[in-house]
Every structure is written in C-alpha cells, then in structure tokens.
N, C-alpha and C positions, 0 to 999 in steps of 0.2 A: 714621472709625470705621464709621459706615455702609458704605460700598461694599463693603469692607473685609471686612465681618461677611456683607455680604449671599452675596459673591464664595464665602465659606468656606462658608456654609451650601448656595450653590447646587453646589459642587466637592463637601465632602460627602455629598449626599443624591440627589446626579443620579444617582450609579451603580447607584441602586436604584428614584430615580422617572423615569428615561428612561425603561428598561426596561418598569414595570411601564405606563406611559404609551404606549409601544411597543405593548405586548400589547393592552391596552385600545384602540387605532387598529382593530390588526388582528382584534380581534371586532367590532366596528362593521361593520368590513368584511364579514365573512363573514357576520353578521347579513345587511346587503343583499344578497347573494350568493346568501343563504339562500331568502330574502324572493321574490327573482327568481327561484328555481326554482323554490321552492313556489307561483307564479302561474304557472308556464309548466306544471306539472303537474298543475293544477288546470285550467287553461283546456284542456289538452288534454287531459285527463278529460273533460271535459263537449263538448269534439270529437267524441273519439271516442263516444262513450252516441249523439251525433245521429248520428250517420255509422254506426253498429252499427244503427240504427232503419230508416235508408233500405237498408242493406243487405240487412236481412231482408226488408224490404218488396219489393225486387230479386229477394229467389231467391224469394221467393214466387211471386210473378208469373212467373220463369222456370221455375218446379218447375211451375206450373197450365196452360203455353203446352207442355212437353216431354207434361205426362199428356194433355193435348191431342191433341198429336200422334200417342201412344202409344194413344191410344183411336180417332182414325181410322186407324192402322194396320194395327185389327183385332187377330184370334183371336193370330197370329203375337210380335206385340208384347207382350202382357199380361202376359209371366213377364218381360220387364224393367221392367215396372212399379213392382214395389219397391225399385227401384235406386235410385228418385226421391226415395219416399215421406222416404225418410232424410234426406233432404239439411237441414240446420241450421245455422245459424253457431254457429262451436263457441267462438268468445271473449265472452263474457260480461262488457261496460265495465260492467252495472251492478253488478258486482262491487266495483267500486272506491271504497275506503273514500272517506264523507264526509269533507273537509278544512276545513268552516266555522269549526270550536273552534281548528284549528290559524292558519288564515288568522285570526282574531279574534287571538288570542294575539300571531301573529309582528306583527301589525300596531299592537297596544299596545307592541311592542318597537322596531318600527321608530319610532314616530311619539315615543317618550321621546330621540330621537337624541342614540344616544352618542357619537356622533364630536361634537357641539357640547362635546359635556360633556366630552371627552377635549383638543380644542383649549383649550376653556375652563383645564382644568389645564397644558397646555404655557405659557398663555399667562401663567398666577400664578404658576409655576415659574420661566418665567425673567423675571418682574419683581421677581423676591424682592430683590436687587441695591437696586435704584430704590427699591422698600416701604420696606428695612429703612434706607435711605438717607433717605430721607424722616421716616421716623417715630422715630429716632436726632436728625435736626437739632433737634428742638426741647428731649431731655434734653442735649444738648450744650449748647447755647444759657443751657441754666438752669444746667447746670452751671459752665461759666464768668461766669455773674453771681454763683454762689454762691462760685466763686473770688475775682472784684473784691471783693465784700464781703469777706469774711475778709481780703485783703490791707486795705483800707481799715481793718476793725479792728488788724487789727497795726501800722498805721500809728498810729492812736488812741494804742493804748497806746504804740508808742516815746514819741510825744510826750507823751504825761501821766506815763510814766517814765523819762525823761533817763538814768537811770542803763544801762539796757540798751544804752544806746549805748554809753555808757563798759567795760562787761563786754567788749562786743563789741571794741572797741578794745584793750581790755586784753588779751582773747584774742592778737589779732591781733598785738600785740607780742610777748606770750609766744611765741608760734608763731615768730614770726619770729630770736629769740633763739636757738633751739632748732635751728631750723635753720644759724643761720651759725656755733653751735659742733659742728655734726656736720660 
C-alpha cells in the first residue's frame, strides 16, 4: 500500500514540483551569478575612483611640466598657453552610485542558500515513496491485528452457536440442489 501510494503521489504531483523545483535551482543560480557581478562591479568601481585619482595626479603634473615649457619658450609660446589650462579628466568614477545597501541585501540572500533549500526539497520529494511506506507499515500492521481479532470473534460465536454452522450447511445444500436441477 505504501510504495504503492507513495509512487502515485510522486507520478502525481512531480509534474508540477519538478518544475516548480527546476525554476527555484535556477534562481539560486542566477542569484550567484548575480552576487558575482555585483562584486566584480563594485570592486572595479572602487579601481577605477583609485586609478581616476593617479590619473589626475598624472596630467597635472604633465599640464605644470608642458606650462613649463610654454613659459621658457617665451613671448612666442604664451597664446598656446590655454590650450593646457583645459586639460581634465572628463570621466567622473566618483560618480558611481554607492552599492553597500545592495551588496548588504544580495549577501543576506546569498548566505540564506537557496540551492540547500531547493535540494533539501528534491531530496523529500522523491523520498515521498520510502515516508509514505514507512509510515503506512505500522496502520497496516494494526489493521491486520484488528482483522485476527474480528476473525477470532467470529470464531467465538460459531462456537457458542453451533447453529450457524448448520444454516451454513443447510445453505450449502440448498445451493447445491439448485444447481443439479438447473
């Protein structure tokens, strides 16, 4: 009865908890997926802000070494003077949104790991079989003692009424009449 019952309930309801067990893997997945980009975007955010830092530091230093130049060159030089003055780095990393609230967030997501929790269900899904097997054997078990009793009562009473036997005999003959004149 168990296997039986378990087999029916796994045939079923799989066609809607493989599925839905399916789907719930592959967010798991794309959660880390996730998780890993939003560290490679974050850590190279914070690249680039140092690396924007040394760069200005860079043309500064080359912008002060060209007006340099531009100032011993004399009268001659001084109208391309402001060709320099302009010079800026025009990308702005610190522009780029803080990610702390995200990285906090993605990281109470990661660490609740759904993929445990997603195996966790593959794995009581298909023990359904074994459970319902298991926990069946023991109304089985009672039930067939409550069978032996009841026959043992009906045993009782043939014996304390002899007569049932003789109905049943009597039966048995009539039936049998019945049939060798058909």
């Amino acid at each position: 009865i168990g296997s039986s019952l378990g087999e029916a309930v796994t045939k079923t309801l799989g066609g809607s908890v493989y599925p839905a067990l399916n789907t719930a893997s592959e967010l798991a997945q794309d959660i880390d997926r996730a998780n890993g980009w939003l560290l490679l975007v974050n850590a190279t955010a914070a690249t680039m802000i140092q690396e924007q830092e040394s760069l200005r530091l860079n043309l500064s230093a080359i912008q002060q070494d060209i007006n340099g130049t531009f100032a011993r060159c004399g009268a001659l030089c001084v109208s391309s003077q402001d060709l320099v003055n302009g010079l800026v780095v025009l990308p702005n990393f610190n522009e780029i949104p803080n990610m702390d609230k995200e990285m906090a967030a993605m990281k109470l997501v990661v660490e609740s790991d759904l993929q445990s929790f997603v195996q966790e269900g593959y794995r009581a899904f298909n023990d359904t079989p074994a459970r319902v097997t298991n926990q069946s054997a023991s109304i089985v078990a009672e039930a067939k003692e409550s069978v032996k009793d009841i026959e043992a009562l009906i045993e009782n009473i043939k014996r304390d009424f002899p007569l049932l036997n003789s109905i049943n005999s009597i039966t048995s003959e009539i039936d049998s009449i019945k049939n060798s004149i058909n």
